[in-house]
Rosetta silent file (secondary structure, phi, psi, omega in degrees, C-alpha in Angstrom):
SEQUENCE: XXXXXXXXXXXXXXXXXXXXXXXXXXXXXXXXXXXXXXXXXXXXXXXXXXXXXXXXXXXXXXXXXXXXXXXXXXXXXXXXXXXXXXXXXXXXXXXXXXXXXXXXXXXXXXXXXXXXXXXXXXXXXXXXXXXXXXXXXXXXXXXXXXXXXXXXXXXXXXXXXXXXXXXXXXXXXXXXXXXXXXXXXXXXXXXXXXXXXXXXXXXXXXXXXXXXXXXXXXXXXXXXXXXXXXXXXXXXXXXXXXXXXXXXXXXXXXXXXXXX
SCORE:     score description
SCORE:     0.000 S_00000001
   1 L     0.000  137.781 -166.267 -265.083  -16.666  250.389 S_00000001
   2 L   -96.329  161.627 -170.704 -264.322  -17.107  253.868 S_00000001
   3 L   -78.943 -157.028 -170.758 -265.217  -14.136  256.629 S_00000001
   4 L   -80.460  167.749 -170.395 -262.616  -12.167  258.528 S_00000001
   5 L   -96.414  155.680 -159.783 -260.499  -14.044  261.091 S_00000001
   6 L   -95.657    8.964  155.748 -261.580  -13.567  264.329 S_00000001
   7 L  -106.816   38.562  153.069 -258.767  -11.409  265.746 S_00000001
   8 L  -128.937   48.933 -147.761 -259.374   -9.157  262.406 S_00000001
   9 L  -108.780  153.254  162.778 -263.170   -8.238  263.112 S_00000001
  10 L   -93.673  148.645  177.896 -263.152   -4.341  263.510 S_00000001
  11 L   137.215 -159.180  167.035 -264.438   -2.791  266.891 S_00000001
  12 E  -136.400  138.988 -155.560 -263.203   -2.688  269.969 S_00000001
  13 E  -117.638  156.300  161.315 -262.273   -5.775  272.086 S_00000001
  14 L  -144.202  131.313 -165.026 -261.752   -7.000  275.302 S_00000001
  15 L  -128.362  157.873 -174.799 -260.274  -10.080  276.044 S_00000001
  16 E  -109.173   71.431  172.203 -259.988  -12.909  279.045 S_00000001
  17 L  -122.320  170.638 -140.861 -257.368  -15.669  279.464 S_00000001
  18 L    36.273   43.624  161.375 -257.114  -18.523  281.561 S_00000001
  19 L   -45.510  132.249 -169.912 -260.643  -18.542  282.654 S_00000001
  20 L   -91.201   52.752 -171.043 -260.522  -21.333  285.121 S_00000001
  21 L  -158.796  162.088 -156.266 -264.107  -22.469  283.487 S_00000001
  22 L   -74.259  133.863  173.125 -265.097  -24.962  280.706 S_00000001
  23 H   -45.256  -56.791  174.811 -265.499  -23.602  277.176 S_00000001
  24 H   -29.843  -51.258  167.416 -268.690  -25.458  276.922 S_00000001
  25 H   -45.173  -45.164 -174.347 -270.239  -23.396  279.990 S_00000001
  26 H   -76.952  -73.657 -158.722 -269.363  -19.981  278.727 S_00000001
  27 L   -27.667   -0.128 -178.236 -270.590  -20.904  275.114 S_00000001
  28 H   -98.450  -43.063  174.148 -273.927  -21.389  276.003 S_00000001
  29 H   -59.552  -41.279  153.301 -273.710  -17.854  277.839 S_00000001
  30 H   -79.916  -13.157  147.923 -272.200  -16.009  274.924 S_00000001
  31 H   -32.611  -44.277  179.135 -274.105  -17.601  272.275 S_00000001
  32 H   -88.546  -53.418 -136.107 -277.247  -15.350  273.736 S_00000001
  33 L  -109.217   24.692 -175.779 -276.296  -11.912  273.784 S_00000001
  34 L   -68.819  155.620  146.079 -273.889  -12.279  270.130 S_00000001
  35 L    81.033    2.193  161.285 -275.401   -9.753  267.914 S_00000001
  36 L  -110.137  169.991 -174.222 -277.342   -7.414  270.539 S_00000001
  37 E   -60.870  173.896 -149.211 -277.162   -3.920  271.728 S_00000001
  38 H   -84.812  -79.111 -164.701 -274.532   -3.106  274.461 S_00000001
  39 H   -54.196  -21.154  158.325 -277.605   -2.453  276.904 S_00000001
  40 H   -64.146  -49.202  166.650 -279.661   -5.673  276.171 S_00000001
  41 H   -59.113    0.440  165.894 -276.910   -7.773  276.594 S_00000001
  42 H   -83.597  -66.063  154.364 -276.337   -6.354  279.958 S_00000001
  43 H   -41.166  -58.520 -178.158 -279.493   -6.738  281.175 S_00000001
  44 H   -53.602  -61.788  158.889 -279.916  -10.297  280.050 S_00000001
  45 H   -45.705  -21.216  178.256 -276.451  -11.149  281.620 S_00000001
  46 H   -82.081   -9.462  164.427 -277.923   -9.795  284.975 S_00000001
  47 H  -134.434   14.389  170.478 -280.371  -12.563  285.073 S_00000001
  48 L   -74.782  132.935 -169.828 -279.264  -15.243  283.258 S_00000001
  49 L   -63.216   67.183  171.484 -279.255  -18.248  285.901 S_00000001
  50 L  -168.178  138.245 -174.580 -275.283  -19.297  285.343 S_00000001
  51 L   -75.625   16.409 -169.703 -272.488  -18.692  287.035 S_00000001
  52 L   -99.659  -16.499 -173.361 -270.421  -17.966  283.692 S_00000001
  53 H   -96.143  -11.335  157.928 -272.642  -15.016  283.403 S_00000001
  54 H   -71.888  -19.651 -179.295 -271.129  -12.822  285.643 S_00000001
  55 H   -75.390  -32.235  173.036 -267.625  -13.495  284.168 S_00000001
  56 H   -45.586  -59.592  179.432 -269.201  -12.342  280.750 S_00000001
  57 H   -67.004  -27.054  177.473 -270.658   -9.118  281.911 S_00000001
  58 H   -65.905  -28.039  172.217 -267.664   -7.970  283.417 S_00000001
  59 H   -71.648  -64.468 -177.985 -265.681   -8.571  280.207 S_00000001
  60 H   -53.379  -52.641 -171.510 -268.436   -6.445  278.408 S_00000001
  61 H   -49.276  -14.743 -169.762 -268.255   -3.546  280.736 S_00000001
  62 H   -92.332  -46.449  169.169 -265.160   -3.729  280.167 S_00000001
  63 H   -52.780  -44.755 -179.112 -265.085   -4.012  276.397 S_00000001
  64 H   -98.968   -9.517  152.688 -267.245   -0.793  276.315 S_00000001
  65 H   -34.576  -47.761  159.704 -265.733    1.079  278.994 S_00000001
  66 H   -63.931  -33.216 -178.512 -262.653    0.625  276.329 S_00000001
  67 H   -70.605  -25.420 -178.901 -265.009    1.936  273.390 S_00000001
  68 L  -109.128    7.350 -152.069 -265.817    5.207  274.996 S_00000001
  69 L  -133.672  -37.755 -170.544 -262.625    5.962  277.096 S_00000001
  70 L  -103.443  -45.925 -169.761 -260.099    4.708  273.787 S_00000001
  71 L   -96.713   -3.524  156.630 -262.139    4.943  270.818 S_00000001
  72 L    81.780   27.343 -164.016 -264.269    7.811  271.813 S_00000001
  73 L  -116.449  143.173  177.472 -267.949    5.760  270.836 S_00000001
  74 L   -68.266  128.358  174.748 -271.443    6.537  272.613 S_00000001
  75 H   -68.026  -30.904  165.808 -272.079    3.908  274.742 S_00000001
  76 H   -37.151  -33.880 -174.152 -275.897    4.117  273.561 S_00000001
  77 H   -85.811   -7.681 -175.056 -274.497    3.122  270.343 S_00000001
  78 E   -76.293  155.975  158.816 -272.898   -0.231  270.690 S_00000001
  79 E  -158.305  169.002 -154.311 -274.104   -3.798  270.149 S_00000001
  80 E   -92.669   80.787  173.526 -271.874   -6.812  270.804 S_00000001
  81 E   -64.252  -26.554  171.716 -270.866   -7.526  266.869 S_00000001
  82 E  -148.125  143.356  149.037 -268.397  -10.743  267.802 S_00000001
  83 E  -156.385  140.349 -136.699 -267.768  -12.901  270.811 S_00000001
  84 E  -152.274  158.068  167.882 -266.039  -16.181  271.010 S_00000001
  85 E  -146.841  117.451  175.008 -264.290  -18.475  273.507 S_00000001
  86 E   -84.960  133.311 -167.508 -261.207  -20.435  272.749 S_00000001
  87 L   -79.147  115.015  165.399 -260.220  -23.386  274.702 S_00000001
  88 L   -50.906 -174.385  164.698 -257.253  -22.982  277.246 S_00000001
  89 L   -62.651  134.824  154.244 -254.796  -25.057  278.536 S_00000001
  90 E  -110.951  169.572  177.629 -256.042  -28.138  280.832 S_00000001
  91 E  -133.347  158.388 -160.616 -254.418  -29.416  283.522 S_00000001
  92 E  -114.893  144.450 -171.738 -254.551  -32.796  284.212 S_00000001
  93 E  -142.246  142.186  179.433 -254.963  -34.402  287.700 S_00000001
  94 E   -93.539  146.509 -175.154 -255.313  -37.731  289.179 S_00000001
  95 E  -142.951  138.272 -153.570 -257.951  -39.250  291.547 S_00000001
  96 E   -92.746 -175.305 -151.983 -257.240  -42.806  292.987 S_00000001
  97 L  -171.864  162.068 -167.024 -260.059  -45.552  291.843 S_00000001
  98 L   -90.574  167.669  179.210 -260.692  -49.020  293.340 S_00000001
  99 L    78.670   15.212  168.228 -258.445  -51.829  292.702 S_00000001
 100 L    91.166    5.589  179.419 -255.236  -49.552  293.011 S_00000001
 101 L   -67.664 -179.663  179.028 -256.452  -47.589  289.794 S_00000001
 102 E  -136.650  101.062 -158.677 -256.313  -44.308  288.925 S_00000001
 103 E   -94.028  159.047 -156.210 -258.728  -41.593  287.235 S_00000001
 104 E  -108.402  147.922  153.836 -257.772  -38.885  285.110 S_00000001
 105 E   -91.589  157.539 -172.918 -259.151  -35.298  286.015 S_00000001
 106 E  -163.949   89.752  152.699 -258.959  -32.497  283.365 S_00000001
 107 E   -33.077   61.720 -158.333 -258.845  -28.719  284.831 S_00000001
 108 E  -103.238  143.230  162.318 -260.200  -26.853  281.342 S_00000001
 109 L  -100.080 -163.826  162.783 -259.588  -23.370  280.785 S_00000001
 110 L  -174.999  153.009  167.623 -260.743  -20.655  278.231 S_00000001
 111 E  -117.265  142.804 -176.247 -259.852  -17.412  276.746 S_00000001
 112 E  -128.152  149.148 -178.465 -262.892  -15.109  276.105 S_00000001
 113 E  -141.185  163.463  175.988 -263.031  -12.103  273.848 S_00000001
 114 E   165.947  142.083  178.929 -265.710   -9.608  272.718 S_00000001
 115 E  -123.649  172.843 -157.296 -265.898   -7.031  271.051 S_00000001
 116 E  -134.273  151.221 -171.652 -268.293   -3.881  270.838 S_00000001
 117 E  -167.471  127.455  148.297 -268.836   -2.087  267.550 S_00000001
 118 E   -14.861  110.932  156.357 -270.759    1.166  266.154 S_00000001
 119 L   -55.397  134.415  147.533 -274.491    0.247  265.394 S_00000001
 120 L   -19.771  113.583 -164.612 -275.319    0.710  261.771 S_00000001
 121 H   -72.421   -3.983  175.051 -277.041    3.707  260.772 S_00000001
 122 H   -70.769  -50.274 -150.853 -279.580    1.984  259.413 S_00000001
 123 H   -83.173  -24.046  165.227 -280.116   -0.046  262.098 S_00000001
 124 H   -69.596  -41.556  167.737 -279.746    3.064  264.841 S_00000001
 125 H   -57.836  -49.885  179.344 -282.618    5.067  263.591 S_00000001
 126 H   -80.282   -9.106  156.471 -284.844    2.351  264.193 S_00000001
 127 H   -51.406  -81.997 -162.654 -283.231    2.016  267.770 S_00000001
 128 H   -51.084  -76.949  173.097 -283.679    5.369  268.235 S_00000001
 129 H   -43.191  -40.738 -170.247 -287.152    5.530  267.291 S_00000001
 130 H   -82.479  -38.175  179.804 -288.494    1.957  269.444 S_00000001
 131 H   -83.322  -14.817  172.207 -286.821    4.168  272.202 S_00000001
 132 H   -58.984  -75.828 -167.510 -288.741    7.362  271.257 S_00000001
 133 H   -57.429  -55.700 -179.055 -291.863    5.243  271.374 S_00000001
 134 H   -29.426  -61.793  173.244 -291.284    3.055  274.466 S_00000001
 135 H   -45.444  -81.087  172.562 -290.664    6.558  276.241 S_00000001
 136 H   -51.567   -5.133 -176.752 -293.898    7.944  275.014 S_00000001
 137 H  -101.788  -28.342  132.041 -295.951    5.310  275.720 S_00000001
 138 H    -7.314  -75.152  175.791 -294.484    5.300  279.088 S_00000001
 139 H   -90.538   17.315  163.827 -295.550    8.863  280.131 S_00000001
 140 H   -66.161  -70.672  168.679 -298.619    8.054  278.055 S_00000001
 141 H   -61.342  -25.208  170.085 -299.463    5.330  281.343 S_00000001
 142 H   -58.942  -52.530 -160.337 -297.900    7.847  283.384 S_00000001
 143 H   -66.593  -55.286 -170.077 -300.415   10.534  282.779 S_00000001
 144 H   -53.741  -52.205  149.207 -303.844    8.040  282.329 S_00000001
 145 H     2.413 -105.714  172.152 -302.394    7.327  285.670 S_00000001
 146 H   -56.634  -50.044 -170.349 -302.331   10.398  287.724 S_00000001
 147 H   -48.439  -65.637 -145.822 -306.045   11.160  285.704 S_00000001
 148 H   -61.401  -34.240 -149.508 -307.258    7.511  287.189 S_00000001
 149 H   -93.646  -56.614  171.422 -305.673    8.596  290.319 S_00000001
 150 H   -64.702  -29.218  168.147 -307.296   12.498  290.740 S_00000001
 151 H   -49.896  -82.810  176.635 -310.599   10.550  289.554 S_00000001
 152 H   -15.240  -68.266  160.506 -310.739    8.484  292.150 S_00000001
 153 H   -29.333  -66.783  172.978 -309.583   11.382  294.804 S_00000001
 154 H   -32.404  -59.824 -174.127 -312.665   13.198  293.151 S_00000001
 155 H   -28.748  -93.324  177.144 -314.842   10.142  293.449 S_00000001
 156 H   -27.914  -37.801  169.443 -314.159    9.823  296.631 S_00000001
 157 H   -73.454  -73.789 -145.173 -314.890   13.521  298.017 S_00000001
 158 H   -79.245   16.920  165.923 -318.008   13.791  296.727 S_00000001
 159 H   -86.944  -60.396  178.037 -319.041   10.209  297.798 S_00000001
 160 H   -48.241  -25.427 -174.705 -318.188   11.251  301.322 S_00000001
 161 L   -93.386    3.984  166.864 -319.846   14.502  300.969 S_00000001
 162 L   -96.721   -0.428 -175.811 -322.811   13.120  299.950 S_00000001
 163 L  -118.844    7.906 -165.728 -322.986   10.902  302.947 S_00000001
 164 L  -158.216   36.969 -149.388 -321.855   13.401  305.099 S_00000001
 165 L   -74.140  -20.540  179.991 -323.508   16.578  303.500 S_00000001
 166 L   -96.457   30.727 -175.093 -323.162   18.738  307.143 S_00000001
 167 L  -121.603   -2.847  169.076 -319.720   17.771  307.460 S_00000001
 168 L   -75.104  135.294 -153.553 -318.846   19.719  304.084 S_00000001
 169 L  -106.785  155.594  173.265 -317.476   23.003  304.323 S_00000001
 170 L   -34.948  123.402 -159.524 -319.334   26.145  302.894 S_00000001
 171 L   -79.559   81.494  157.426 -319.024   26.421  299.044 S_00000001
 172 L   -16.878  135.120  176.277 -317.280   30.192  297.944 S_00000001
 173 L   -87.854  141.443  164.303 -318.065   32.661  296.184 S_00000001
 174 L   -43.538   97.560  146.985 -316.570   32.041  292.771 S_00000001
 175 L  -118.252  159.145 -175.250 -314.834   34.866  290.989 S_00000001
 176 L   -94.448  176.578 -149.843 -313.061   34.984  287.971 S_00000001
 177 H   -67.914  -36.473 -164.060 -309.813   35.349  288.058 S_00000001
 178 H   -61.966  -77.269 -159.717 -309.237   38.538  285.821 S_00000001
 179 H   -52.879  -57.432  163.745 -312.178   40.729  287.114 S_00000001
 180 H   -19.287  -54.787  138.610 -312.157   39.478  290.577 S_00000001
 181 H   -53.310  -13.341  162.474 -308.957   40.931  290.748 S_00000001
 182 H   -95.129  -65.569 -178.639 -309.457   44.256  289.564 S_00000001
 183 H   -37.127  -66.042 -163.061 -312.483   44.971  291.701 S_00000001
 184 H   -50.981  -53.505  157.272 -310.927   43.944  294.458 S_00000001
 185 H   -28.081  -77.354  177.351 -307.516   46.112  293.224 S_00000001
 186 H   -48.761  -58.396 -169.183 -310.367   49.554  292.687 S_00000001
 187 H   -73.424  -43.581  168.204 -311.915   48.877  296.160 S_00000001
 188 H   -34.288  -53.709  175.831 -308.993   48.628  297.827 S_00000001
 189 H   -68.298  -25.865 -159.131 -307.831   51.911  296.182 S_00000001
 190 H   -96.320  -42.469  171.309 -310.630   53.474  296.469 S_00000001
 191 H   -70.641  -16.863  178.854 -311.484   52.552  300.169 S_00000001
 192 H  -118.275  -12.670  152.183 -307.833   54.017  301.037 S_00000001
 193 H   -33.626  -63.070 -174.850 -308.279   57.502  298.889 S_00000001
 194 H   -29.786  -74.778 -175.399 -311.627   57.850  301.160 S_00000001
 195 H   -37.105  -52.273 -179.063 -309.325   57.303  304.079 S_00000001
 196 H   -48.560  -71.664 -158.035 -306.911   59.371  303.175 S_00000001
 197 H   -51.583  -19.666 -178.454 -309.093   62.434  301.880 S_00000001
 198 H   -74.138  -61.336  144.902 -310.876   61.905  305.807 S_00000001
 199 H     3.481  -75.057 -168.155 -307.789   61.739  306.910 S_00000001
 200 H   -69.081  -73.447 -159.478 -306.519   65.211  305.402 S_00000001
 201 H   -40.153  -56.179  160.389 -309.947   66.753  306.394 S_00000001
 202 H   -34.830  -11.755 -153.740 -309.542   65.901  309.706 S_00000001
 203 H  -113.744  -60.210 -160.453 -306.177   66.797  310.161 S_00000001
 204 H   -59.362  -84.623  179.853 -307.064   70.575  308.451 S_00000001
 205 L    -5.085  -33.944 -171.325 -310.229   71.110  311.026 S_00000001
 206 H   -76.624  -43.071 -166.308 -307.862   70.455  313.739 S_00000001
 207 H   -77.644  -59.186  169.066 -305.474   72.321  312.279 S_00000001
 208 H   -45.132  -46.016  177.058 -307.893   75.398  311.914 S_00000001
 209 H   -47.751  -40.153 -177.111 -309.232   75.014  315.446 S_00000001
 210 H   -63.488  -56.883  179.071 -306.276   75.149  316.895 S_00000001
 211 H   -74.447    4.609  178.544 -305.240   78.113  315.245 S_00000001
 212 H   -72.566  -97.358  157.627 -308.766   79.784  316.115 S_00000001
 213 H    -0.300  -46.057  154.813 -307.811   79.020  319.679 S_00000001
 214 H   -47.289  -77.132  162.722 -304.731   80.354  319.404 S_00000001
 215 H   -19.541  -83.380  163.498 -305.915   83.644  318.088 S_00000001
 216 H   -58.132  -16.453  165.852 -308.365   84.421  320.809 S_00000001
 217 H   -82.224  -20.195  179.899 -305.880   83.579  323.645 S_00000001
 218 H   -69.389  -50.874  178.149 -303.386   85.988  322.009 S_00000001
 219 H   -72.338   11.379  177.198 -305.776   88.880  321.441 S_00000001
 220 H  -113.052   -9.395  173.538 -307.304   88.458  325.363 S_00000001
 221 H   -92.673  -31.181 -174.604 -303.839   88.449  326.641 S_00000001
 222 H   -54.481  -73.408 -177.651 -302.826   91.678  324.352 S_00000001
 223 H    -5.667  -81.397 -134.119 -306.691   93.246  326.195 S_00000001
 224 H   -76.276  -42.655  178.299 -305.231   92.413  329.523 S_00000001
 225 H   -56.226  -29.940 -174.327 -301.928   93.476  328.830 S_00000001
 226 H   -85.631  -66.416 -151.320 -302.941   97.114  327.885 S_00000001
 227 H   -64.568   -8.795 -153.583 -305.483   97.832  330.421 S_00000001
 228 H   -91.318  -56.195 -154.955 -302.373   96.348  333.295 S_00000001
 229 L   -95.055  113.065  169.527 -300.084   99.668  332.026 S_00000001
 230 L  -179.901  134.726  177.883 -302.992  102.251  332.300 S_00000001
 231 L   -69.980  166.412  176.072 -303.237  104.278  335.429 S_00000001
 232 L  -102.827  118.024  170.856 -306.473  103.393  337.332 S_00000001
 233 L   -82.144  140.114 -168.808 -308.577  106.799  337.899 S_00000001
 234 L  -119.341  122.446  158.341 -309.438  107.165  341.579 S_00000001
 235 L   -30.750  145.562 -174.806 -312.933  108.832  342.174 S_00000001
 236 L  -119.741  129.799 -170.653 -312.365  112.100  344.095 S_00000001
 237 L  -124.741  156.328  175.835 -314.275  112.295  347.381 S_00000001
 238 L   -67.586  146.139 -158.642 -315.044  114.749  349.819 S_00000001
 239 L  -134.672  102.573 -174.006 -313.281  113.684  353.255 S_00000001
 240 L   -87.748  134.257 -166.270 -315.463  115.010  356.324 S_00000001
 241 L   -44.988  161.407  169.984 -313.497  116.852  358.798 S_00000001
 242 L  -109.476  143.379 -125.112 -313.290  115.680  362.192 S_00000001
 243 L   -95.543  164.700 -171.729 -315.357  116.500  364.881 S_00000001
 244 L  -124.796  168.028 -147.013 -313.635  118.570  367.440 S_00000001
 245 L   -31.903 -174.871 -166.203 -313.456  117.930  371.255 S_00000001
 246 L   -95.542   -6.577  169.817 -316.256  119.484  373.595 S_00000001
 247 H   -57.614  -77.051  156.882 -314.220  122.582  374.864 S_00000001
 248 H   -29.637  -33.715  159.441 -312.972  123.761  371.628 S_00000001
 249 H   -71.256  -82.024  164.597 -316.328  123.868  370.665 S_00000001
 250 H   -12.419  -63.004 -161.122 -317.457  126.081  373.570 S_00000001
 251 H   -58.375  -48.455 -169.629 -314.332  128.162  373.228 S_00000001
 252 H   -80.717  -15.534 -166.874 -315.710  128.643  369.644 S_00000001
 253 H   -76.748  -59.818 -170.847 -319.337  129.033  370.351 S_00000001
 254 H   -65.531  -40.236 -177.274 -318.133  132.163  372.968 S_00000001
 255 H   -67.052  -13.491 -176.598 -315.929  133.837  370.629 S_00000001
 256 H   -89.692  -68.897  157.686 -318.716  133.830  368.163 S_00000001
 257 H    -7.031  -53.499 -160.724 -321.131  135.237  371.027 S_00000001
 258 H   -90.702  -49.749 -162.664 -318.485  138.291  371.482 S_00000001
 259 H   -83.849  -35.808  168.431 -318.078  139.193  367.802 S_00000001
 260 L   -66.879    0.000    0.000 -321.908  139.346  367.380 S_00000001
């Protein structure tokens, strides 16, 4: 029984006519990537050495670029299920030859098609998986990496610092992380109660002094105030008379004479 005709292959297609380039050329190019994924076949075309393979890849990008945009298919999911090249038109041209002859030329064309089609579920899972693995073993090399890399770093200090031991900076003290942080958390707290309660004492002492201070300048100004409105008692003294001239005194001496 013969297989499906090749414009009644299911998928989705993109096709190419009048390629100005020999059927022979491409077939050798689309021959490799029939029957791989969308992303192998990409890849391959980017480095196969022929200039047919850039005409190729552009038709696949194109083919799946149609698969996701018309038919609504994961691009992850594709492989290239048919591609083909059909011979074009030639055109024929003349070239002169010796002896008045003439040679024929032949201009060959092509039409190119491919198509892109749903992987198999069979056949996706293990896709799926070889890409699972690929990955991990990837950040697998990544990691042994970076260890090989912080060895080395390691290595490398303590080679210098053993060749250099006074050029090495003073070692820390260690604490762990839990307790270390709570002591330090309690002394802190503890060290600013202290402050504090010194703090308050200091402040009341001040506060008493002051009002101490206070106190005794009020009751020495009241003293001063009361004794200020009090009359002052003035001592009472005897005031001796004054003596009187020397005449007067005669004059008194004779009258005294006369009454005795």
């Amino acid at each position: 029984m013969p297989g499906p005709k090749t414009n009644e292959r299911e998928g989705t297609r993109a096709v190419l006519r009048h390629c100005l380039v020999s059927p022979y050329k491409l077939r050798e190019v689309v021959d490799a990537i029939r029957g791989k994924p969308v992303h192998e076949a990409a890849d391959l075309l980017r480095f196969v050495e022929r200039d047919a393979a850039s005409i190729v890849g552009k038709l696949l990008a194109s083919a799946v670029a149609n698969a996701a945009n018309n038919d609504g298919l994961d691009p992850e999911e594709l492989f290239v299920s048919a591609c083909y090249v059909d011979e074009g038109p030639t055109a024929k041209r003349w070239r002169p030859r010796a002896r008045g002859r003439a040679a024929r030329i032949r201009k060959r064309s092509a039409h190119i098609t491919v198509i892109v089609s749903r992987l198999p579920e069979a056949r996706l899972a293990r896709l799926q998986a070889r890409r699972r693995a690929e990955n991990l073993a990837m950040r697998a090399r990544r990691v042994e990496a970076t260890r090989q890399a912080r060895a080395e770093t390691t290595e490398g200090a303590s080679r210098r610092e053993r060749r250099h031991p006074e050029a090495s900076p003073a070692p820390e003290a260690e604490t762990t992380e839990g307790e270390g942080t709570a002591e330090t958390t309690e002394t802190a707290s503890t060290l600013g109660t202290t402050e504090e309660l010194e703090s308050t004492d200091a402040t009341e002492t001040t506060d008493a002094t002051e009002t101490a201070e206070t106190t005794e300048t009020a009751e020495t100004t009241e003293t001063a105030g009361a004794s200020g409105t009090e009359e002052p008692v003035v001592a009472e003294t005897e005031v001796a008379p004054a003596p009187e001239p020397p005449e007067a005194q005669a004059e008194t001496d004779g009258d005294e004479e006369k009454d005795s």
